[in-house]
N, CA and C atoms as a LAMMPS dump frame, in Angstrom:
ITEM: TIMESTEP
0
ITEM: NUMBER OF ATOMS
261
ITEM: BOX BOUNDS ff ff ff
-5.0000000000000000e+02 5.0000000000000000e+02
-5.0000000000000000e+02 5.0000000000000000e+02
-5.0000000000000000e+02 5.0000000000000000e+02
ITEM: ATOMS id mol type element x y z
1 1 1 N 41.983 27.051 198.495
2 1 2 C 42.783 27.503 199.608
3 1 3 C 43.205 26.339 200.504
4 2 1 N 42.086 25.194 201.005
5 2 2 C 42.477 24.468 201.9
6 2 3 C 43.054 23.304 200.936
7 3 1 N 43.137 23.201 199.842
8 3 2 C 43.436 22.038 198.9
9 3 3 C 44.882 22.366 198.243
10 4 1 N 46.078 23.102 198.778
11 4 2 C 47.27 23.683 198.409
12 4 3 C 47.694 22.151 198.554
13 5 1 N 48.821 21.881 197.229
14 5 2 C 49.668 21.041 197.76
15 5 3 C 50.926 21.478 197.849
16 6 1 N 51.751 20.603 199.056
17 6 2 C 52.678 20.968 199.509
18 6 3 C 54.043 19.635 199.678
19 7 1 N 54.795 19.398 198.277
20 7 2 C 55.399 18.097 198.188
21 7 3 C 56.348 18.279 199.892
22 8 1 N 56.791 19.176 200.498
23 8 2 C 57.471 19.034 201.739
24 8 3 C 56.898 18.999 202.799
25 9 1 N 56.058 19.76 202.733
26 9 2 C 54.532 19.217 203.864
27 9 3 C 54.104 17.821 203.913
28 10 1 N 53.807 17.722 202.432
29 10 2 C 52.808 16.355 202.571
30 10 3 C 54.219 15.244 202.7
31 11 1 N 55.374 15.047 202.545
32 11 2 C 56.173 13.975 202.672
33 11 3 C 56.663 13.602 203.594
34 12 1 N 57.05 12.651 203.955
35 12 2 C 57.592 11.692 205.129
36 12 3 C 58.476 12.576 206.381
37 13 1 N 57.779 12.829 207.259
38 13 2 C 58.535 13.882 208.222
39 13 3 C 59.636 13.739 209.268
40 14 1 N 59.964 11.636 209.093
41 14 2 C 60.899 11.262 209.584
42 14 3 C 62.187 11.644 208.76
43 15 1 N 62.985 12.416 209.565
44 15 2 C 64.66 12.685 208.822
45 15 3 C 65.762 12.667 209.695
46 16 1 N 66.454 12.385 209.224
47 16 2 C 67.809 12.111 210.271
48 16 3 C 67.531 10.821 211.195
49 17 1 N 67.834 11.451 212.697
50 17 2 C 67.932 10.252 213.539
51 17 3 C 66.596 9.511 213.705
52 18 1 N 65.734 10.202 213.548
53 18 2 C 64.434 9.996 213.693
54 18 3 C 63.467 8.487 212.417
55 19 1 N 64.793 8.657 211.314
56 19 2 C 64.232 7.342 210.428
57 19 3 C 64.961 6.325 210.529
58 20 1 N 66.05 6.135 211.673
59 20 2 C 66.454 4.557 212.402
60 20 3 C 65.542 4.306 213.283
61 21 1 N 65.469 5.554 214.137
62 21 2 C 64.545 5.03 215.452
63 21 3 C 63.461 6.055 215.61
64 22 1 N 62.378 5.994 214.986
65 22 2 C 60.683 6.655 214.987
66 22 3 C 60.032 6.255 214.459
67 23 1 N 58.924 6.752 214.71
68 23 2 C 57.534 6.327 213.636
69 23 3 C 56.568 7.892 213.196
70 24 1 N 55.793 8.007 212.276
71 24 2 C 55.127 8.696 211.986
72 24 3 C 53.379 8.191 211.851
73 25 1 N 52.471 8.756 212.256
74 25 2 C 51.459 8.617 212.546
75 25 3 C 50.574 9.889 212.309
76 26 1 N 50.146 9.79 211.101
77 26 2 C 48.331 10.065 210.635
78 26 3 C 47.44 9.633 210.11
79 27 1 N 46.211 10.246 209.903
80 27 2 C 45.173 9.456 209.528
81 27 3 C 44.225 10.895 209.117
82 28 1 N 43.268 10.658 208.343
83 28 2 C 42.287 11.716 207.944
84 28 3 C 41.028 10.746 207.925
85 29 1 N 39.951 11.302 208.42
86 29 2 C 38.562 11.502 208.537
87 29 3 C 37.155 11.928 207.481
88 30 1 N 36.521 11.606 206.919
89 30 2 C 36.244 11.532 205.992
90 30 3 C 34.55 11.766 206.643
91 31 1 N 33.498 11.602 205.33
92 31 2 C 31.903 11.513 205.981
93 31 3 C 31.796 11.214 204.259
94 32 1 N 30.999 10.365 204.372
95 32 2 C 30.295 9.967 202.849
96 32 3 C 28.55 9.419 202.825
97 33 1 N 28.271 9.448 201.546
98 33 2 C 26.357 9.38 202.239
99 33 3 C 26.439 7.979 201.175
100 34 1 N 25.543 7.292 202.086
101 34 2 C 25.251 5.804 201.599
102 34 3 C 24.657 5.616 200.44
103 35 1 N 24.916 5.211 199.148
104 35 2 C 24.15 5.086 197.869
105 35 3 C 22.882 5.391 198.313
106 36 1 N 21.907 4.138 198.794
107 36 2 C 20.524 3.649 199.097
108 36 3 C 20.279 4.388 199.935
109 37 1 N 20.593 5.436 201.43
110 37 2 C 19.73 5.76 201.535
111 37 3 C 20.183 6.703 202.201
112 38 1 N 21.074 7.594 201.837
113 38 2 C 21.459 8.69 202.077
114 38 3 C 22.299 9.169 203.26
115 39 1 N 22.263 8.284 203.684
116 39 2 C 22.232 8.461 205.162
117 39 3 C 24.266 8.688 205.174
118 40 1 N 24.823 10.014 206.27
119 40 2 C 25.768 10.038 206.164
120 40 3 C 26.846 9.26 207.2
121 41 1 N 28.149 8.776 206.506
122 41 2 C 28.678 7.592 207.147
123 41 3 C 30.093 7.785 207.38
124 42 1 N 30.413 8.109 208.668
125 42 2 C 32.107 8.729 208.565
126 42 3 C 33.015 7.382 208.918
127 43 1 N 34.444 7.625 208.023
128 43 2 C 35.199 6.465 207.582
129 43 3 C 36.948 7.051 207.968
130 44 1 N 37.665 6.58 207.642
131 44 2 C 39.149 6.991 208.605
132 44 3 C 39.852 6.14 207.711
133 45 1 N 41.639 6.855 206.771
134 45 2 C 41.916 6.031 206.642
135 45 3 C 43.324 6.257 207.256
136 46 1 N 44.272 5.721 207.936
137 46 2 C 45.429 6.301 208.8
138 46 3 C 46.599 5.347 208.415
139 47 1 N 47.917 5.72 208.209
140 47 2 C 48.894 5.776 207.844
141 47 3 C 50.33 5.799 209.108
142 48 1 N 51.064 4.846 208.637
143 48 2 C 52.076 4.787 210.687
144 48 3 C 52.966 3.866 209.565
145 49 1 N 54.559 4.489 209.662
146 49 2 C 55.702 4.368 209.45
147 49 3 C 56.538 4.383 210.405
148 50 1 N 57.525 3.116 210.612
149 50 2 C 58.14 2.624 211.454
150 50 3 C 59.356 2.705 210.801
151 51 1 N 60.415 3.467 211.298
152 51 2 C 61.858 3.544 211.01
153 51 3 C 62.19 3.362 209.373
154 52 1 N 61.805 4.274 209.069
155 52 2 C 61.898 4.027 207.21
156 52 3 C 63.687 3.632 206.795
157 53 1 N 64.548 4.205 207.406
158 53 2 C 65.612 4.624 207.027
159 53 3 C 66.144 3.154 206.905
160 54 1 N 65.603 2.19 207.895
161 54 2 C 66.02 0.273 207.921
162 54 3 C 65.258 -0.281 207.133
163 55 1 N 64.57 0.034 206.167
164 55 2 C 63.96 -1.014 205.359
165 55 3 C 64.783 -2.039 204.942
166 56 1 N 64.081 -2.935 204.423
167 56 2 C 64.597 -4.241 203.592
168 56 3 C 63.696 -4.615 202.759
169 57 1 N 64.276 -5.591 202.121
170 57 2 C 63.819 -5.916 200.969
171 57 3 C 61.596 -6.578 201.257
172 58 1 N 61.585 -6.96 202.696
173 58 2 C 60.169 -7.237 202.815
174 58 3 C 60.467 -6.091 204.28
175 59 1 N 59.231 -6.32 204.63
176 59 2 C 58.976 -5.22 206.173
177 59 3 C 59.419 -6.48 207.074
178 60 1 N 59.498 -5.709 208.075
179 60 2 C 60.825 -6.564 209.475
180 60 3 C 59.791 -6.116 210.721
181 61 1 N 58.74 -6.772 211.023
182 61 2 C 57.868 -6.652 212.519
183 61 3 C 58.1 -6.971 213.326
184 62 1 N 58.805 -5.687 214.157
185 62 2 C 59.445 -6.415 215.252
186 62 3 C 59.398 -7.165 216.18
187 63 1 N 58.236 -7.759 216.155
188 63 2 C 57.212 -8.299 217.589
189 63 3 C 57.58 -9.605 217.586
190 64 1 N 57.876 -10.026 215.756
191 64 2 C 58.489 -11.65 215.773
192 64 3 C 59.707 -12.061 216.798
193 65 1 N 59.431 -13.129 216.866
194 65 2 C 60.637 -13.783 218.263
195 65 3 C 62.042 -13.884 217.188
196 66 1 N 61.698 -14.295 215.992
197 66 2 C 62.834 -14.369 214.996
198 66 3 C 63.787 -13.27 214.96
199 67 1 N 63.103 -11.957 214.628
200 67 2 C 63.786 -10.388 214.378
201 67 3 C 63.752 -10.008 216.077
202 68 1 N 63.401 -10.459 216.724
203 68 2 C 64.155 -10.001 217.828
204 68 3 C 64.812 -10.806 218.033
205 69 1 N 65.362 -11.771 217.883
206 69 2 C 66.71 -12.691 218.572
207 69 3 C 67.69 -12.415 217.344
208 70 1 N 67.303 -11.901 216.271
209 70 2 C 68.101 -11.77 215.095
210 70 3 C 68.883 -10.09 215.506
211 71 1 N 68.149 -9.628 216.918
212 71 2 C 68.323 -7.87 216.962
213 71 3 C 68.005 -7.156 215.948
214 72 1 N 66.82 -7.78 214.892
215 72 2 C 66.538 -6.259 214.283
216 72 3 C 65.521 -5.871 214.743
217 73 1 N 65.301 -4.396 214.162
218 73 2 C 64.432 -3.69 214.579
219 73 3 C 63.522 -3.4 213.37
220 74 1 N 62.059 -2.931 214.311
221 74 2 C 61.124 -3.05 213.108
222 74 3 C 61.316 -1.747 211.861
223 75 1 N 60.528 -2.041 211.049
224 75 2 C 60.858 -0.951 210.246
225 75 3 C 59.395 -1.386 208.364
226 76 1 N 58.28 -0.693 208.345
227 76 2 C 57.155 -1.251 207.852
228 76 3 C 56.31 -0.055 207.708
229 77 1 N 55.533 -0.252 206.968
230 77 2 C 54.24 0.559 206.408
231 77 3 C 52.98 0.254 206.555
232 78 1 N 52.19 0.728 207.626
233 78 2 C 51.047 0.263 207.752
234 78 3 C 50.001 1.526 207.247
235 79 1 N 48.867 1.193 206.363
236 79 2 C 47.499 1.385 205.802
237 79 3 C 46.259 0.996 206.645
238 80 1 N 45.339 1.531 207.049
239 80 2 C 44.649 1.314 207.855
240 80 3 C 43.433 1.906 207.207
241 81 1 N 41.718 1.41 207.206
242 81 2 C 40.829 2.304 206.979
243 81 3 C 39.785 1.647 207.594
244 82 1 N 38.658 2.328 207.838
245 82 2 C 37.796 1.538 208.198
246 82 3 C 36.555 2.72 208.905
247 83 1 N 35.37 2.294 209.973
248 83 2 C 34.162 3.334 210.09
249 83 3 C 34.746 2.963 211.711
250 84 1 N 33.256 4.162 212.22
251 84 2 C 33.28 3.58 213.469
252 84 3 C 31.567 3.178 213.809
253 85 1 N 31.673 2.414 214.38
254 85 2 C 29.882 2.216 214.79
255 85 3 C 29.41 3.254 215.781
256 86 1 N 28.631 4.053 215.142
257 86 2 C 27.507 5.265 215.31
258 86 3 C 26.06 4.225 216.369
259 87 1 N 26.483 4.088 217.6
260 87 2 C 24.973 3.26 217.521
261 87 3 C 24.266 3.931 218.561
């Protein structure tokens, strides 16, 4: 039931004006138990798309002084994963 896939659900929800100028942002949450010693360990891996519709041939970050004096705008795929410290 909770494991339906959905190719229009699950795909890129930037359309129209929104894939020159937006971003999309999620991430899912996870819990896994440590080989050695069981112990359970929650992990995150999150996902953020920047103006898909401007790609180029490499990703364009806009923060460089280059692509901003050049006026472009960003447009990139970022992957992200990692824990958080439980202490």
């Amino acid at each position: 039931m909770f494991n339906h896939h959905d190719i229009i659900r699950d795909s890129c929800m930037l359309h129209g004006p929104l894939a020159h100028h937006g971003y999309d942002w999620w991430w899912h949450s996870f819990t896994a138990q440590d080989a050695e010693t069981g112990e359970d360990k929650p992990f995150f891996i999150e996902f953020y798309v920047c103006n898909p519709a401007l790609a180029e041939e490499e990703p364009v970050l806009g923060q460089l002084p280059e692509n901003r004096a050049a006026g472009k705008k960003p447009s990139y795929l970022m992957v992200k994963a990692g824990t958080w410290h439980l202490g």
